[in-house]
DSSP file (Angstrom, degrees, kcal/mol; ACC not computed):
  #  RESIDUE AA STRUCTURE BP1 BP2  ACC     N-H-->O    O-->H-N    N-H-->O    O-->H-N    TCO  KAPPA ALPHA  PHI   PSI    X-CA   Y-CA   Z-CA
    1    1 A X              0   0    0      0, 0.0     0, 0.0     0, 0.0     0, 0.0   0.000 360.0 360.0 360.0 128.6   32.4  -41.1  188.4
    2    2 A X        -     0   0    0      1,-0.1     2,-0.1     4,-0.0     3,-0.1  -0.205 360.0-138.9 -17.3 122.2   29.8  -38.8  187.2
    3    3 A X     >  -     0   0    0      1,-0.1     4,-1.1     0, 0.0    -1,-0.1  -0.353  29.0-113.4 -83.1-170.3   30.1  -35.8  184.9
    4    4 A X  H  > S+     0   0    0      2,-0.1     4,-0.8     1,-0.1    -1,-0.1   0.810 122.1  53.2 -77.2 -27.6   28.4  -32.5  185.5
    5    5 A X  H  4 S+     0   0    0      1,-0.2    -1,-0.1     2,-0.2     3,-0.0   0.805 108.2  49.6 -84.9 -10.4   26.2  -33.2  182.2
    6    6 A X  H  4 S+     0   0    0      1,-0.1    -1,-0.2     0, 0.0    -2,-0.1   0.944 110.9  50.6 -86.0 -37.2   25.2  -36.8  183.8
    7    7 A X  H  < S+     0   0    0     -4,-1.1     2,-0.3     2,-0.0    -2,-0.2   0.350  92.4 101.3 -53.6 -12.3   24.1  -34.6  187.6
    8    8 A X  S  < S-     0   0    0     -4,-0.8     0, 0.0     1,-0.1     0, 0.0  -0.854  75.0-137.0-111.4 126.0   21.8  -32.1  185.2
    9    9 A X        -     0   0    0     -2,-0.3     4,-0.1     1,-0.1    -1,-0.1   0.134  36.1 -93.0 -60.9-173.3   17.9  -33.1  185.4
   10   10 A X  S    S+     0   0    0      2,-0.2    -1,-0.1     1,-0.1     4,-0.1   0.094 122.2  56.5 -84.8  13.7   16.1  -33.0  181.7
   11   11 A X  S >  S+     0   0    0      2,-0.1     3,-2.0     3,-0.1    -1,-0.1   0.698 104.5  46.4 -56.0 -83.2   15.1  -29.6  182.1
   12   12 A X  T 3  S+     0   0    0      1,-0.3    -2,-0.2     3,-0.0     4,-0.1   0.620 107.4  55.0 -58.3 -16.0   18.1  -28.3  182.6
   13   13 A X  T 3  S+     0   0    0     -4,-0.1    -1,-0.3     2,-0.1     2,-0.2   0.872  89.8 105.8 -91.6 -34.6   19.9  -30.3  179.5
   14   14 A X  S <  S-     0   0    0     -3,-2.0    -3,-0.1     1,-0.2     2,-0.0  -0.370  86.8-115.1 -72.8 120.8   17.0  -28.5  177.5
   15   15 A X        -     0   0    0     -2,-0.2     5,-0.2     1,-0.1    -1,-0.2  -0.254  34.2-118.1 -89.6 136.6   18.5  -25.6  175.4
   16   16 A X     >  -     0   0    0      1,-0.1     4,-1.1    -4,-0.1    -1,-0.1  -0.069  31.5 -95.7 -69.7-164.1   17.0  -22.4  176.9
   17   17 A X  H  > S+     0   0    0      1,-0.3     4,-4.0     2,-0.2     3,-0.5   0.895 124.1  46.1 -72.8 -37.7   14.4  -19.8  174.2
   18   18 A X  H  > S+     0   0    0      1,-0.2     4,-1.9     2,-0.2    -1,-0.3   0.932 106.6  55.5 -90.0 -23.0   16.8  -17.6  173.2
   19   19 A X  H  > S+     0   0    0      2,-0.2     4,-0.9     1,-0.2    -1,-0.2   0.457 112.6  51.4 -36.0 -25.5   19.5  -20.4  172.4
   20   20 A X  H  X S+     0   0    0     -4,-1.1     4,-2.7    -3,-0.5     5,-0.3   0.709 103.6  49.5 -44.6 -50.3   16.9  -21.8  170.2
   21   21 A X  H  X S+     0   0    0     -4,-4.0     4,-1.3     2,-0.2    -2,-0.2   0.966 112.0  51.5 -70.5 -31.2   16.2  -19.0  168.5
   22   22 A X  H >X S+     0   0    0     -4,-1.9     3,-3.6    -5,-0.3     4,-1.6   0.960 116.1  41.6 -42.3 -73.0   20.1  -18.4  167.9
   23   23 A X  H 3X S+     0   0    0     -4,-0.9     4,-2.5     1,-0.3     3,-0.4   0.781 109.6  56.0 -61.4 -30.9   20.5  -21.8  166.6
   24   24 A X  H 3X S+     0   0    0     -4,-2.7     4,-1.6     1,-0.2    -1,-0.3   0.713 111.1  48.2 -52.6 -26.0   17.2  -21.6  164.6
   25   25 A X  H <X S+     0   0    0     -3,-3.6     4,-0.8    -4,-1.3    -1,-0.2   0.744 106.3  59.8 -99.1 -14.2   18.7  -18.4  162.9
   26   26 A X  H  X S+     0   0    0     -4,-1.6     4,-0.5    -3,-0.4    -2,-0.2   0.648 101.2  50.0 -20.7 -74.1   21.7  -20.1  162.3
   27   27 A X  H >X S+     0   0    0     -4,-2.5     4,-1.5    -5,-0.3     3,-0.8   0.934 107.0  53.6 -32.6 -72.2   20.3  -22.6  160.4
   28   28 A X  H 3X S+     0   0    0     -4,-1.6     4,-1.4     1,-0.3    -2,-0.2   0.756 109.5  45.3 -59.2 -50.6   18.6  -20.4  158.4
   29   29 A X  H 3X S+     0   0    0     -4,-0.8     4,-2.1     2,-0.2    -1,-0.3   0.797 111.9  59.8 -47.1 -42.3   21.8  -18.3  157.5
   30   30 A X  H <X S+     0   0    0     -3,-0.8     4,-1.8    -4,-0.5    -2,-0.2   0.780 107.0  41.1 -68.1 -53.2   23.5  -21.7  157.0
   31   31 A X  H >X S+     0   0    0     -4,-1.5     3,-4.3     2,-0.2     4,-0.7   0.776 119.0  50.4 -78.7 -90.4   21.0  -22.9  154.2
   32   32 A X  H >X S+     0   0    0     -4,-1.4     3,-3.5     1,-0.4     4,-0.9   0.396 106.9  48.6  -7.2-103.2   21.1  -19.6  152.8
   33   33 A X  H 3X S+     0   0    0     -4,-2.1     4,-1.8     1,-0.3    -1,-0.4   0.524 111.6  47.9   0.5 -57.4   24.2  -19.3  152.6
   34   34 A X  H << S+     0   0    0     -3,-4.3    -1,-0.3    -4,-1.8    -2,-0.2   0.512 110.7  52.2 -86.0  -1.5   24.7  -22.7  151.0
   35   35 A X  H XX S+     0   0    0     -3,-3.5     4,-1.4    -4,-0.7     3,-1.1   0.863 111.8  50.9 -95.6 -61.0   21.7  -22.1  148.2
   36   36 A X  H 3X S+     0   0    0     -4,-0.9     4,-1.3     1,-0.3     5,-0.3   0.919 116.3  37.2 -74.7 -77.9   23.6  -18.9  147.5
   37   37 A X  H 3X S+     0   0    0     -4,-1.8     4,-1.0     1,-0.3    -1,-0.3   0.568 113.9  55.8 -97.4 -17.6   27.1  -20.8  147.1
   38   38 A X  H X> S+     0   0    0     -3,-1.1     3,-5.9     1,-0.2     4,-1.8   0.883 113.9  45.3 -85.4 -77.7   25.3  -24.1  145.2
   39   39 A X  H 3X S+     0   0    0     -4,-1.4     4,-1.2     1,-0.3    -2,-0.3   0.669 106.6  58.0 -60.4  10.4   23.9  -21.5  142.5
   40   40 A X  H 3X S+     0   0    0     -4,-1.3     4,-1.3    -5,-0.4    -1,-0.3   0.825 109.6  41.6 -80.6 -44.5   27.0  -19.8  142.3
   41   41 A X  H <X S+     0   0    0     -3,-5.9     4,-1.3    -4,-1.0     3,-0.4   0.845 107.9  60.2 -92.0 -27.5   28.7  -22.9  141.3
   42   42 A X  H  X S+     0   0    0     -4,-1.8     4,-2.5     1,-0.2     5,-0.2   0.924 109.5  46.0 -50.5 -46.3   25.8  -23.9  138.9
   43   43 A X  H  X S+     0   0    0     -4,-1.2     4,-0.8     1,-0.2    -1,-0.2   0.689 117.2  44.7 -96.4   6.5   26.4  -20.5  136.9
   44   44 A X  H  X S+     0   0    0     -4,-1.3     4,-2.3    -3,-0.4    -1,-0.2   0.623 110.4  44.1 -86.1  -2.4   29.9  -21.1  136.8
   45   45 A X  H  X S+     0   0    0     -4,-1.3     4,-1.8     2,-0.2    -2,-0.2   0.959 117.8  61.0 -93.8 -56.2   30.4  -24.7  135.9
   46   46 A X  H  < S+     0   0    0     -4,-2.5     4,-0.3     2,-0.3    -2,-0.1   0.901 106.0  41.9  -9.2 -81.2   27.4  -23.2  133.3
   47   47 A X  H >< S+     0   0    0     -4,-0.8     3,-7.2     1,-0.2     4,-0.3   0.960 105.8  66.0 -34.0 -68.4   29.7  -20.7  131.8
   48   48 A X  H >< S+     0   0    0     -4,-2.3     3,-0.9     1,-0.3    -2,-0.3   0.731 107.9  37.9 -25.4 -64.6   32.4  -23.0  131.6
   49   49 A X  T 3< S+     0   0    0     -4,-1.8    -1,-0.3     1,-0.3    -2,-0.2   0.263 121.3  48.3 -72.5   6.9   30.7  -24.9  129.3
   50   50 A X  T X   +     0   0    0     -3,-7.2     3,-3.8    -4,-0.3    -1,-0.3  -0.313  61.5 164.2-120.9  17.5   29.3  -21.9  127.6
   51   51 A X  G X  S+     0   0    0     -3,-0.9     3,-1.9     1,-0.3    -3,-0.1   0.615  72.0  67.0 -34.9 -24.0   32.2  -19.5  127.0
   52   52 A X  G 3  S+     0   0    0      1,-0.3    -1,-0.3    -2,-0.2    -5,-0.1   0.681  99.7  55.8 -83.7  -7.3   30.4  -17.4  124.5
   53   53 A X  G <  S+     0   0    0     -3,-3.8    -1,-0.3    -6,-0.3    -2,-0.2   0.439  88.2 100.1 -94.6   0.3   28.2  -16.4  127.5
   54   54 A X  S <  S-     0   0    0     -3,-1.9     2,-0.8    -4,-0.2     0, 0.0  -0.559  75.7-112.6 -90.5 142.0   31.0  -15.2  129.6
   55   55 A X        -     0   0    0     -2,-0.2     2,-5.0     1,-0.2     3,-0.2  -0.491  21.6-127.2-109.0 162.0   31.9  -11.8  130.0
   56   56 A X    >   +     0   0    0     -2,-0.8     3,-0.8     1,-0.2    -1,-0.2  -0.284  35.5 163.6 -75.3  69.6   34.7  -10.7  128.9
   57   57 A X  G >   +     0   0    0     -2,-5.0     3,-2.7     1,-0.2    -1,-0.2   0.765  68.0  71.6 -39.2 -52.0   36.6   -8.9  131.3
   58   58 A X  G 3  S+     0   0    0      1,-0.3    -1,-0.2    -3,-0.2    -2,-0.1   0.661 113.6  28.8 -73.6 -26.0   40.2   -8.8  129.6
   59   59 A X  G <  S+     0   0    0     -3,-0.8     2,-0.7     2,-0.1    -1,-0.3  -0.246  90.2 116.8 -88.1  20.7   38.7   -5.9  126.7
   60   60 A X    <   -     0   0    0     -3,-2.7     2,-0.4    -5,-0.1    -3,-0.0  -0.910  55.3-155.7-101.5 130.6   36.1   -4.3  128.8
   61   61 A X        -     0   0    0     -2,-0.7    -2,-0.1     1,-0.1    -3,-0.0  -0.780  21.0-159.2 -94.1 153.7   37.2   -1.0  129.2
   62   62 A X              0   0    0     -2,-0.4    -1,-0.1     1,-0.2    -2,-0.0   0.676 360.0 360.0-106.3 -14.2   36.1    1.2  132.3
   63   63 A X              0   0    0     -3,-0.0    -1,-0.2     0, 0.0    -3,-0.0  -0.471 360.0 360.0  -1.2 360.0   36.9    4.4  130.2
């Protein structure tokens, strides 16, 4: 038996403009997002192995 997605020409299977541009912006957000989160873990795995570069929250006074 058919499905609906097997009855739909190749046009129609073909994501309309603006569903592109969503997913295209999507993407974008997506890499972003994952560049932000990769150097994030670079400058803490960094510290870690740096302590003297860390700052020192537990004596900073706000005061």
């Amino acid at each position: 038996m058919a499905t609906p997605d097997d009855l739909q020409t190749d046009a129609a299977r073909v994501p309309a403009a603006g569903a592109r541009r969503f997913l295209s912006r999507r993407t974008l957000w997506h890499t972003v997002g994952l560049l932000l989160a990769a150097a994030l873990a670079w400058l803490i795995l960094r510290a870690y192995r740096q302590p003297e570069f860390m700052l020192d929250l537990v004596n900073l006074r706000l005061c």
